[in-house]
C-alpha positions, 0 to 999 in steps of 0.5 A, a space after each residue: 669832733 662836733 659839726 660847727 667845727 667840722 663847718 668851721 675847719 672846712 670854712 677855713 679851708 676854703 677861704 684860703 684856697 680862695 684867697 690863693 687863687 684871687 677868688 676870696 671876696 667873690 666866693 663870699 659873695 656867693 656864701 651871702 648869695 646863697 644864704 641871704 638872697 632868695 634863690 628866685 632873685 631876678 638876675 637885675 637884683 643879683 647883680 645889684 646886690 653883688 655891685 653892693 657887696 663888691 662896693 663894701 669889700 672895697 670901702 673896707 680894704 682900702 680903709 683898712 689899707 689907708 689907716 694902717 701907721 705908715 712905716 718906712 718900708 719896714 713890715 711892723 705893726 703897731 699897737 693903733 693898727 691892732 686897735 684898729 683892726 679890734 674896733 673894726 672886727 667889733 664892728 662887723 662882729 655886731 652886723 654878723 649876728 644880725 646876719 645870723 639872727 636872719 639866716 638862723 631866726 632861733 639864734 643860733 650859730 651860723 
């Protein structure tokens, strides 16, 4: 098993834990703490910048959560909720490869 899908597998892992105990967007805070911020940050720059984090989490979950079709208390999805969850995933996709070209300047996978 080569080491990106050792680091992806064990992501993966993690993320869910998070997710079951409540802890999912804060645990990515600290990812992008530890891989964006410098590790001399000032506690006022850390806590402004996770105030932004924090602000982009929600502005994304509640967008996604008012754009979705409505139903009548039915779980379905539809083909504008999959389209839009592709168009918003396309969006993020960009930004995170200029997050990877700055944590990783060659290029390379993060």
């Amino acid at each position: 098993m080569d080491k990106d899908k050792i680091i992806q597998d064990a992501a993966w892992e993690l993320s869910r834990a998070l997710a079951d105990e409540g802890k999912l967007i804060e645990g990515g805070f600290v990812a992008f703490q530890h891989l964006v911020m410098s590790p001399e940050a000032p506690p006022m720059q850390v806590s402004e910048m996770r105030l932004a984090f924090m602000a982009g989490a929600d502005h994304l979950f509640s967008s996604v959560m008012s754009i979705l079709d409505p139903t009548e208390g039915v779980d379905v999805v539809t083909e504008t909720d999959i389209r839009r969850m592709d168009l918003i995933k396309k969006e993020l996709d960009g930004w995170r490869a200029i997050l990877v070209e700055r944590v990783k300047p060659t290029g390379g996978k993060a």
